[in-house]
KOLPA-157891 format. One record per residue (C-alpha): residue number from 1; residue in three letters; y negated, z negated, x. Coordinates in steps of 0.02 Angstrom, whole numbers. Layout:
BEGIN
k | r | yy | zz | xx
NUM | ALA | Y | Z | X .
...
END
This chain:
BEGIN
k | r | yy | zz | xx
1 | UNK | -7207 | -6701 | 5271 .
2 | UNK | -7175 | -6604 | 5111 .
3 | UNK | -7271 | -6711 | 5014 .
4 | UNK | -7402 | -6727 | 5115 .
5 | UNK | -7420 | -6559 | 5129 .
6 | UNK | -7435 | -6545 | 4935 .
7 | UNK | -7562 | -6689 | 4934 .
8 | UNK | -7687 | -6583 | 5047 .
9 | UNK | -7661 | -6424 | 4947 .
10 | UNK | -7684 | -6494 | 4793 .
11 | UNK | -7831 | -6605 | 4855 .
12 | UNK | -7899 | -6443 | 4912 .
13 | UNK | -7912 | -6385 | 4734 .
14 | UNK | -7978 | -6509 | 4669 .
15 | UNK | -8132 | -6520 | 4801 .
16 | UNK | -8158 | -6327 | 4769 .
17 | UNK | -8177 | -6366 | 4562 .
18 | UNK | -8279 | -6512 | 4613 .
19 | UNK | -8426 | -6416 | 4727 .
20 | UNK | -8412 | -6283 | 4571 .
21 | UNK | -8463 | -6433 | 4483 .
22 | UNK | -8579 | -6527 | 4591 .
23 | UNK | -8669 | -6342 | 4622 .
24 | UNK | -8709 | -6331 | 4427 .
25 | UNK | -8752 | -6509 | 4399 .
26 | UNK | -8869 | -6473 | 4548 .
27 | UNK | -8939 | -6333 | 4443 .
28 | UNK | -8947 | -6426 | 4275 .
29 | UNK | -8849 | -6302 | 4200 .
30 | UNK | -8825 | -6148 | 4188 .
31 | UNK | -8858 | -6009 | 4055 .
32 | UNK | -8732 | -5850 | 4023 .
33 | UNK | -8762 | -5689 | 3897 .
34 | UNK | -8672 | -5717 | 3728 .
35 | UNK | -8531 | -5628 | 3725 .
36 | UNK | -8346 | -5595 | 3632 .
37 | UNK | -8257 | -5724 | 3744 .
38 | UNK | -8382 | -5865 | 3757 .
39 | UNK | -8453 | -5955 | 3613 .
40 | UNK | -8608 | -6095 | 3607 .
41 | UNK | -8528 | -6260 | 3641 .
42 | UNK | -8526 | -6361 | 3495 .
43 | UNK | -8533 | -6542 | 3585 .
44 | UNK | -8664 | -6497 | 3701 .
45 | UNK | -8857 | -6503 | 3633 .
46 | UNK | -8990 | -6381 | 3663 .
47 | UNK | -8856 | -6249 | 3675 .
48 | UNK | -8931 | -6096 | 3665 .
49 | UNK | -9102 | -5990 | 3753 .
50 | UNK | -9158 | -5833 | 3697 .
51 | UNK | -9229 | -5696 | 3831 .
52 | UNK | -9379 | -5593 | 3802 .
53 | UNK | -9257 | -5448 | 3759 .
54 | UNK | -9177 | -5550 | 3605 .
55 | UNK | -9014 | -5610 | 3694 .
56 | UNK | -8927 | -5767 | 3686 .
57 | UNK | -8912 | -5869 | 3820 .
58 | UNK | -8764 | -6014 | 3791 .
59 | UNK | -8756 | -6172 | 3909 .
60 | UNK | -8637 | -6208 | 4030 .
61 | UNK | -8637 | -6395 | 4103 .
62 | UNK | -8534 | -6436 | 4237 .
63 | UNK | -8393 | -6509 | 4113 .
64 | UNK | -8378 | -6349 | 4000 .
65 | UNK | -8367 | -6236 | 4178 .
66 | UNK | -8230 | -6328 | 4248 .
67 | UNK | -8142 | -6285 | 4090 .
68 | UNK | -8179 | -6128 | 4083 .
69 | UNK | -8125 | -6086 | 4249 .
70 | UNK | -7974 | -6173 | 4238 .
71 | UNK | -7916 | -6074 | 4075 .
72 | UNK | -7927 | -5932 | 4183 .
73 | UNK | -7842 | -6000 | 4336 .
74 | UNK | -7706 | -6035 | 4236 .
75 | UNK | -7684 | -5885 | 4145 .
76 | UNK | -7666 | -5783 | 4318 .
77 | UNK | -7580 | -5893 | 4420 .
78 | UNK | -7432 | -6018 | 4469 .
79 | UNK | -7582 | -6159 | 4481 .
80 | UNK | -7630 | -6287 | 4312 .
81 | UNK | -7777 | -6364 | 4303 .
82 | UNK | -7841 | -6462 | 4166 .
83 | UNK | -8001 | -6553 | 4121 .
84 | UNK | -7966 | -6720 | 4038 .
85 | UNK | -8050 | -6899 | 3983 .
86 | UNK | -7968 | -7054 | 3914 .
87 | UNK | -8143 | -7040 | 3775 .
88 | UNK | -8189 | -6850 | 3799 .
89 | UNK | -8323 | -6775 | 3677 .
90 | UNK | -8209 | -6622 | 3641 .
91 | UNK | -8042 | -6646 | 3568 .
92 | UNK | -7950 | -6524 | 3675 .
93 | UNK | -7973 | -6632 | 3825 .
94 | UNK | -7874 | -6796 | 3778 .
95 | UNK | -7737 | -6859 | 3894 .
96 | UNK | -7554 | -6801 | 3907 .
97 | UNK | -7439 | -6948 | 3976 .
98 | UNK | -7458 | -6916 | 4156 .
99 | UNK | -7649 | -6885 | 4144 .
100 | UNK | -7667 | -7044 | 4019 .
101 | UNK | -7548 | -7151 | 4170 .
102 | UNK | -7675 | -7082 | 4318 .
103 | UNK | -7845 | -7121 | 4212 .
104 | UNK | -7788 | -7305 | 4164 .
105 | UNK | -7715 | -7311 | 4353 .
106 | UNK | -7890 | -7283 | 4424 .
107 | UNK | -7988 | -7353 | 4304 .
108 | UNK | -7890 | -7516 | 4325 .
109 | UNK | -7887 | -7467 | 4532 .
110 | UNK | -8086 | -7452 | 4554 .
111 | UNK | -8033 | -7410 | 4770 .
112 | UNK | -7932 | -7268 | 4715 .
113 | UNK | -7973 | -7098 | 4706 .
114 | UNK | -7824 | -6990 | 4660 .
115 | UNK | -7667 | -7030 | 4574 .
116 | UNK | -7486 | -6912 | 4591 .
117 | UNK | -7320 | -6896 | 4521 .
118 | UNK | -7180 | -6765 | 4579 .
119 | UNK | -7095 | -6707 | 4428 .
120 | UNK | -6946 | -6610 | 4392 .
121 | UNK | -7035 | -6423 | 4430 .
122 | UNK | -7200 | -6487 | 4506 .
123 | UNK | -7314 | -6586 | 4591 .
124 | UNK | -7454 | -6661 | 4486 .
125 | UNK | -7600 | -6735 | 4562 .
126 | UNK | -7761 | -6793 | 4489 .
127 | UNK | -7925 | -6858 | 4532 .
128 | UNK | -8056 | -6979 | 4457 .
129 | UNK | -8227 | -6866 | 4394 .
130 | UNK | -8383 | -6979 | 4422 .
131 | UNK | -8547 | -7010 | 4300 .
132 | UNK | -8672 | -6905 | 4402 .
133 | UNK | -8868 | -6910 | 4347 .
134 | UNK | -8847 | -6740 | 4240 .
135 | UNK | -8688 | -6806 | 4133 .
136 | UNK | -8791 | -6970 | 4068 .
137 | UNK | -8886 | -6858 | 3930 .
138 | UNK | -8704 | -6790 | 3841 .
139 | UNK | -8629 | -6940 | 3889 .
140 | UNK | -8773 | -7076 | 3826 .
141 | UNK | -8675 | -7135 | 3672 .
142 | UNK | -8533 | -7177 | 3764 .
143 | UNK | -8636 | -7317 | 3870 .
144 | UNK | -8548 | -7217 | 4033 .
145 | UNK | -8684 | -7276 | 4187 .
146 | UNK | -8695 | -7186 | 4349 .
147 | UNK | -8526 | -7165 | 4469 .
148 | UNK | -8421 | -7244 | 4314 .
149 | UNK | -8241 | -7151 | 4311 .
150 | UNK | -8287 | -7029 | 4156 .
151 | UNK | -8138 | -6921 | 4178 .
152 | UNK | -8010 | -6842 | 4297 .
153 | UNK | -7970 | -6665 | 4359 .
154 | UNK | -7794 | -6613 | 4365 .
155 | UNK | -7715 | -6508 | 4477 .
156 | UNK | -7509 | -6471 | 4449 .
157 | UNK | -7420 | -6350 | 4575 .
158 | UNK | -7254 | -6296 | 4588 .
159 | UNK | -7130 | -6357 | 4711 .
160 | UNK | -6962 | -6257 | 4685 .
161 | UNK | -7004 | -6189 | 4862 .
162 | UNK | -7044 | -6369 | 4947 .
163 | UNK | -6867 | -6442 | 4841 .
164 | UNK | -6761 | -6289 | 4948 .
165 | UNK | -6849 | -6339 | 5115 .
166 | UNK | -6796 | -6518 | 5084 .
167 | UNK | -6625 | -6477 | 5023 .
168 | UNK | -6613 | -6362 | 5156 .
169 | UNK | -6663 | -6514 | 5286 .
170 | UNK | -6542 | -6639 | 5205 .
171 | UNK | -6395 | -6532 | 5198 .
172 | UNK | -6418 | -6467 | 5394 .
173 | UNK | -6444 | -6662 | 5433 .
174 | UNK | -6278 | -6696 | 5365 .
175 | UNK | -6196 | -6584 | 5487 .
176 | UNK | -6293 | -6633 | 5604 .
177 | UNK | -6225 | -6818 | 5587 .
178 | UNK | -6050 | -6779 | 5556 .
179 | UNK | -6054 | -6697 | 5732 .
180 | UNK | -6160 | -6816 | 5811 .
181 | UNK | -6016 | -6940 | 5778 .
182 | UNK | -5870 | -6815 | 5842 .
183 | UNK | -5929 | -6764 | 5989 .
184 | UNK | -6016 | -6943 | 6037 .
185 | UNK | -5948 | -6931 | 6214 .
186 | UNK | -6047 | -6772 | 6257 .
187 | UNK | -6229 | -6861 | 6212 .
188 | UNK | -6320 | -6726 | 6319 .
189 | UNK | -6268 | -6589 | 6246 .
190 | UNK | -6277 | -6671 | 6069 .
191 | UNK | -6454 | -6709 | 6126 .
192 | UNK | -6495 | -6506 | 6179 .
193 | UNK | -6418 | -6459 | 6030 .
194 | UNK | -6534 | -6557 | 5917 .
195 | UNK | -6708 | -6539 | 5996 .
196 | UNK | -6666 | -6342 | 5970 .
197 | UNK | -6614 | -6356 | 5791 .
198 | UNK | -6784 | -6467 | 5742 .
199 | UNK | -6880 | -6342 | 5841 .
200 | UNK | -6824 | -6200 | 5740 .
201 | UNK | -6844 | -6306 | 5574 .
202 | UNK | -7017 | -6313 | 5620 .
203 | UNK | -7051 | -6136 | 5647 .
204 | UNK | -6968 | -6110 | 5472 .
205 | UNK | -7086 | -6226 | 5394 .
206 | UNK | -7237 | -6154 | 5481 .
207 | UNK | -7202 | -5958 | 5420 .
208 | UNK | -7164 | -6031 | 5252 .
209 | UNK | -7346 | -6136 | 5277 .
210 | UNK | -7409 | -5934 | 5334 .
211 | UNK | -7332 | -5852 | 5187 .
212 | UNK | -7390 | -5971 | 5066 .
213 | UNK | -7568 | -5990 | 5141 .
214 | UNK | -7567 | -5804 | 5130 .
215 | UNK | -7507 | -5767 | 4944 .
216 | UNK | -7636 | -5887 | 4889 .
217 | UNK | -7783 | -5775 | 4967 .
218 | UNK | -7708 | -5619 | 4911 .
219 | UNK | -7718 | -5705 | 4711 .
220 | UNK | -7861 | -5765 | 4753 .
221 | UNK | -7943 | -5595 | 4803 .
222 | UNK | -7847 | -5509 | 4636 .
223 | UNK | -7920 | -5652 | 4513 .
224 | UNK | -8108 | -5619 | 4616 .
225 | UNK | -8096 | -5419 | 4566 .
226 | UNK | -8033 | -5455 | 4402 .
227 | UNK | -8154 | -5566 | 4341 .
228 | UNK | -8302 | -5441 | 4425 .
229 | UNK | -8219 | -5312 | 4323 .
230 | UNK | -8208 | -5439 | 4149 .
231 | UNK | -8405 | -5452 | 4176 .
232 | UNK | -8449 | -5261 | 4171 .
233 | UNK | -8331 | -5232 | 4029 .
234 | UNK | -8403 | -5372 | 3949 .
235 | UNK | -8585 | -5313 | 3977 .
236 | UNK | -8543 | -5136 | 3923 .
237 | UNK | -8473 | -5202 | 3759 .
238 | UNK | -8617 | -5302 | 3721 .
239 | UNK | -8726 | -5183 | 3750 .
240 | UNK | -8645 | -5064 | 3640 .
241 | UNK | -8577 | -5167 | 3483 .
242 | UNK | -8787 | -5259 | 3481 .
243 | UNK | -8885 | -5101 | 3483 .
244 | UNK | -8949 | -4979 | 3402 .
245 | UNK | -8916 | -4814 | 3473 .
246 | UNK | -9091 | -4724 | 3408 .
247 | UNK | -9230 | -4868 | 3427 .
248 | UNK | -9134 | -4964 | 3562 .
249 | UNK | -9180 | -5119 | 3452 .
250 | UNK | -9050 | -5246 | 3373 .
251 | UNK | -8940 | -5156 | 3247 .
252 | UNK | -8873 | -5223 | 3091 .
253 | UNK | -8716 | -5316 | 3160 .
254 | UNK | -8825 | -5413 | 3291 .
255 | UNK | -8962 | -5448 | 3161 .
256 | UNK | -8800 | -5549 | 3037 .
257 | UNK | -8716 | -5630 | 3196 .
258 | UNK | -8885 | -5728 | 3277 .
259 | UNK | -8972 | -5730 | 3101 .
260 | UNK | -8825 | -5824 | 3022 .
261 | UNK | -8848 | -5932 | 3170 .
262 | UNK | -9017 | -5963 | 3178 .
263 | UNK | -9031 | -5991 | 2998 .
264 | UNK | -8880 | -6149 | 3011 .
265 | UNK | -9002 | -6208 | 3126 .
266 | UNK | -9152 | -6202 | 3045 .
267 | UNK | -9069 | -6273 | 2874 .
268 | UNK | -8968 | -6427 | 2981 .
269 | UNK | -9146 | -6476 | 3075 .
270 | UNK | -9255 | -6443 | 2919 .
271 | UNK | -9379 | -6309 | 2984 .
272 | UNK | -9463 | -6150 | 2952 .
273 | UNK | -9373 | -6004 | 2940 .
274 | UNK | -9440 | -5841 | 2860 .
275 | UNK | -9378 | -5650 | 2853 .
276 | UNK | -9490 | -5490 | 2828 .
277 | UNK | -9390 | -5321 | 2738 .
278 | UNK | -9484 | -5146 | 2812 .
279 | UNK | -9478 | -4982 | 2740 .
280 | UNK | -9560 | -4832 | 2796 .
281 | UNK | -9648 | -4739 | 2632 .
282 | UNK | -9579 | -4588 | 2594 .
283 | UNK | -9502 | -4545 | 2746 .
284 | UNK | -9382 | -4413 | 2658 .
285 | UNK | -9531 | -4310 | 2676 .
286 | UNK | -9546 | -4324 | 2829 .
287 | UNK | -9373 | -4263 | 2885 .
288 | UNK | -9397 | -4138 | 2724 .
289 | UNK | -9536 | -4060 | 2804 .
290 | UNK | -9535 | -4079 | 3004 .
291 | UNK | -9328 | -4097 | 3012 .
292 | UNK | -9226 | -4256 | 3067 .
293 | UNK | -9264 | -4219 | 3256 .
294 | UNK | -9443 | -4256 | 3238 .
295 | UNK | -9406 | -4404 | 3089 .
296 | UNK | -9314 | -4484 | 3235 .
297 | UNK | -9454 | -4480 | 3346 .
298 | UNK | -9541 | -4552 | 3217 .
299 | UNK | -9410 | -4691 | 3170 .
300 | UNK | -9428 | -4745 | 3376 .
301 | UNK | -9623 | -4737 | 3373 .
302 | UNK | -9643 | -4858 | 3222 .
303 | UNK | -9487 | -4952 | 3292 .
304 | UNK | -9576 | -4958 | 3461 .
305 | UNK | -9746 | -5009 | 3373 .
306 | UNK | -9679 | -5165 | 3289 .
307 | UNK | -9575 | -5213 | 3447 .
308 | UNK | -9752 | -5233 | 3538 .
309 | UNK | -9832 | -5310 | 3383 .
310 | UNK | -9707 | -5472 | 3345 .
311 | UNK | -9680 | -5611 | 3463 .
312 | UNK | -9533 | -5603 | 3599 .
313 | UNK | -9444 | -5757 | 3495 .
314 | UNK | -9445 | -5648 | 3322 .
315 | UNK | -9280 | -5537 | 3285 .
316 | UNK | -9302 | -5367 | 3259 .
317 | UNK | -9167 | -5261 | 3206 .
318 | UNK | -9136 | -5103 | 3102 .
319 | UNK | -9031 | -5115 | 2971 .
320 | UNK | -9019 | -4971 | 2888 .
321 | UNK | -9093 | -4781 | 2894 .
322 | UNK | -9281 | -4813 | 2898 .
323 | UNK | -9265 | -4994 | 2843 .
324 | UNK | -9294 | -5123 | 2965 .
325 | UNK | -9294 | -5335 | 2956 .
326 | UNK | -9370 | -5468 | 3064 .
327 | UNK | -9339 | -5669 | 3075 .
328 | UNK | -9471 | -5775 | 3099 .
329 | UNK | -9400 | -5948 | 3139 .
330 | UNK | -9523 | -6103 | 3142 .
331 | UNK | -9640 | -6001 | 3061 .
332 | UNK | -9720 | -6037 | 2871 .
333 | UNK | -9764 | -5917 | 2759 .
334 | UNK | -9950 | -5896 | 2795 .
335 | UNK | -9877 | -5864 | 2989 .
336 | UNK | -9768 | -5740 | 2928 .
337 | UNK | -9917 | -5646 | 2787 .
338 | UNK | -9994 | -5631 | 2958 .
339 | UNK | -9892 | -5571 | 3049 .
340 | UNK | -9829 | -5446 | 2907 .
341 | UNK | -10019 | -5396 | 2869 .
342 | UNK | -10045 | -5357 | 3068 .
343 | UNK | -9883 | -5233 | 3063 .
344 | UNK | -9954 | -5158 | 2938 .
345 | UNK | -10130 | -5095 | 3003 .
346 | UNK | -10068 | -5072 | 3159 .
347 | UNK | -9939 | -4947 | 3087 .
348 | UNK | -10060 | -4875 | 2952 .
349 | UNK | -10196 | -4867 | 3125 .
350 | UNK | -10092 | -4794 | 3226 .
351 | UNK | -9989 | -4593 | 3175 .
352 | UNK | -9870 | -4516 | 3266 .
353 | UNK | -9935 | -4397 | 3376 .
354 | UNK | -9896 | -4229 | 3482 .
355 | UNK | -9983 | -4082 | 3574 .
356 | UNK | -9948 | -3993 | 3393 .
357 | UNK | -9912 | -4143 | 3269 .
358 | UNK | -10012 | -4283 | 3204 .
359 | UNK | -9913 | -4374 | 3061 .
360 | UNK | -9966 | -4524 | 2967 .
361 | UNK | -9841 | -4645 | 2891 .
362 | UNK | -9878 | -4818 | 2819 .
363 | UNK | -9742 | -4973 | 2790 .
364 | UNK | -9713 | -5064 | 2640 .
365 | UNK | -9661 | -5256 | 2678 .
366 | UNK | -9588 | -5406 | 2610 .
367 | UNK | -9565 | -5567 | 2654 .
368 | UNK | -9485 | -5706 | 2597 .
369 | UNK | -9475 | -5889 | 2643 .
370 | UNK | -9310 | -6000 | 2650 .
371 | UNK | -9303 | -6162 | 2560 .
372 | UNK | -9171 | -6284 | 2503 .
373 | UNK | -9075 | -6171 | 2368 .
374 | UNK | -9056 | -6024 | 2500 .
375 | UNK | -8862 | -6026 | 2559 .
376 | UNK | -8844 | -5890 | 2676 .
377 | UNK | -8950 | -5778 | 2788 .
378 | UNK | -8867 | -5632 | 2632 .
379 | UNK | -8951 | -5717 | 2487 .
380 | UNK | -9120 | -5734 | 2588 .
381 | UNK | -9146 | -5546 | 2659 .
382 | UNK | -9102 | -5489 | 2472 .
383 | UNK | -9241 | -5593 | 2412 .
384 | UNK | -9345 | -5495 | 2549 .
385 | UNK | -9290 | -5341 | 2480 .
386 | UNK | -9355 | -5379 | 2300 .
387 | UNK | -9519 | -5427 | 2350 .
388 | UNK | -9509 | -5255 | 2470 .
389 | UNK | -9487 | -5149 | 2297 .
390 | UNK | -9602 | -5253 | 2242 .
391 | UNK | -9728 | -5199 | 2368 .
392 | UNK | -9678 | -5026 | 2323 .
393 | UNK | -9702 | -5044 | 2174 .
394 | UNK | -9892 | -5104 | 2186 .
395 | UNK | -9924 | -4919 | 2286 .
396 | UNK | -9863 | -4920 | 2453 .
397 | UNK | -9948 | -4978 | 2618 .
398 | UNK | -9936 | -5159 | 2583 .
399 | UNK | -9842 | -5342 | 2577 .
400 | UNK | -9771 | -5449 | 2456 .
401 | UNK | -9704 | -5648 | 2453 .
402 | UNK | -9567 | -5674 | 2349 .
403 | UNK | -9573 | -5757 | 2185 .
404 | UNK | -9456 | -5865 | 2090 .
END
């Protein structure tokens, strides 16, 4: 009975992971903000989006969430659970012994569903994954077709608890014979006797059943409000460490993390990548003459003006006092003297503007254009900045391409 009864909890477990699964394959994925904790996964393709507000979006396929959610299951409670595959794409899910035994068990048993072993300190059960239609696109180099075993779910509980009830049962049975055999004359009362002790056993077992049924709700309920509060943090922290407190653009420290991303990416698949250095001209006079309360106003207006200008899939950040930088990836250089050149009129068109104010400012701009020789995202915005002095340079209120 005590194995049975761990057979249905840990089955139950594993059906839970396995609608948590079946609900994102059913959704073809789903898409979480970037954040500290969670990082694009590397064996996965296509594993990033970008929203309208700049923010990446990393992939989570039904494989990656069961992980995910298992790491945290088994940092807060008695439970393990484990993602594994006898040919997994990532590294961290190869077999241990017992998972290696159960995969070749039921990939050699094609009936069976779940393979278990009771080991010293717990029970470990695990059951056979399946090839569903939204695994064949990760999984097409490994040949895997549909319903082919691809992997196994493992669920381990403890079982110090179910060990005492069956020592418990053994050593009362003992007695139970040794008295049986003295008093063998007195059957009936032998019989009484027994039917009352088994009837208490199982009102033991049933509270323990109660007890256990309700400790697992009450972590269950703690590991719910934790991870609600995890998110907010999380969203908080983001929000804070990515932008800028003045312009409520990117700042400078967003701008590095995604552009050293994007710009891996656009050197590994060979494509267009350009960046554009802003400065505003001579905005020490403005703050010289009007004070920094209205050059701030005037930092968020021009901020605010560019924001509307470039396309939701450019990166806009400030990076310094009135300096500002933009990526343009897939886009050439005549896409980007464009773009720079529409900035620029629409800044030089449009002054700031009050019931009692009305000040001009114009941008100077540079832009530069990655190729082969470029190393890092550094190298590139410095070339920007040359071509920006540059632009100064030639008087102001205009753009210049970098030059070898």
């Amino acid at each position: 009975m005590s194995k049975e009864m761990l057979f249905q909890e840990a089955l139950s477990n594993f059906k839970s992971m396995t609608y948590t699964r079946q609900w994102n394959s059913d959704h073809k994925s789903v898409y979480v903000i970037q954040h500290d904790n969670i990082k694009p996964n590397p064996y996965l393709e296509d594993n990033i989006l970008y929203t309208k507000e700049n923010k990446v979006l990393i992939k989570i396929n039904p494989a990656w969430m069961t992980r995910q959610i298992s790491e945290l299951a088994n940092k807060h409670g008695d439970y393990f659970f484990r993602i594994t595959s006898l040919r997994p794409l990532n590294p961290d899910n190869n077999p241990d012994g017992f998972e290696k035994r159960a995969l070749l068990y039921l990939k050699d048993k094609k009936s069976e569903k779940y393979y278990t072993e009771i080991a010293k300190d717990k029970y470990n059960f695990l059951g056979s994954l399946k090839v569903k239609s939204s695994c064949i696109s990760c999984h097409e180099e490994q040949e895997y077709k549909l319903n082919d075993v691809i992997g196994g779910l493992r669920v381990s509980i403890p079982i110090q608890s179910y060990l005492e009830n069956v020592d418990e049962i053994k050593n009362k049975s003992n007695i139970l014979y040794g008295i049986t055999i003295l008093i063998a004359f007195i059957i009936g009362f032998i019989t009484f006797y027994f039917l009352k002790i088994i009837n208490k056993r199982q009102e033991i077992i049933q509270k323990l059943n109660q007890n256990l049924e309700s400790k697992v709700k009450e972590r269950t309920k703690k590991l719910e409000l934790t991870s609600k509060k995890l998110k907010a943090s999380n969203a908080k922290l983001i929000k804070i460490s990515t932008i800028d407190y003045l312009t409520k653009i990117s700042n400078r420290r967003y701008f590095f993390e995604l552009g050293d991303k994007l710009f891996k990416l656009s050197k590994r698949h060979n494509t267009y990548f350009c960046i554009i250095a802003i400065d505003i001209d001579f905005f020490k006079k403005v703050n010289d003459h009007y004070g920094h309360n209205i050059g701030d106003e005037v930092l968020k207006f021009i901020s605010f003006t560019i924001q509307n200008t470039i396309r939701d899939t450019d990166v806009f950040a400030r990076i310094g006092g009135e300096e500002f930088a933009i990526i343009l990836k897939d886009t050439n250089i005549n896409g980007a003297k464009e773009l720079a050149e529409k900035i620029r009129f629409n800044i030089d068109l449009h002054p700031y503007i009050t019931s009692t104010l009305k000040i001009h400012c114009t941008i100077s701009l540079g832009i530069v254009s990655m190729n082969k020789e470029d190393k890092s995202l550094s190298t590139l915005l410095d070339k920007a900045d040359v071509a920006l002095y540059q632009a100064k340079e030639a008087g102001r209120n205009t753009y210049r391409i970098f030059q070898k």
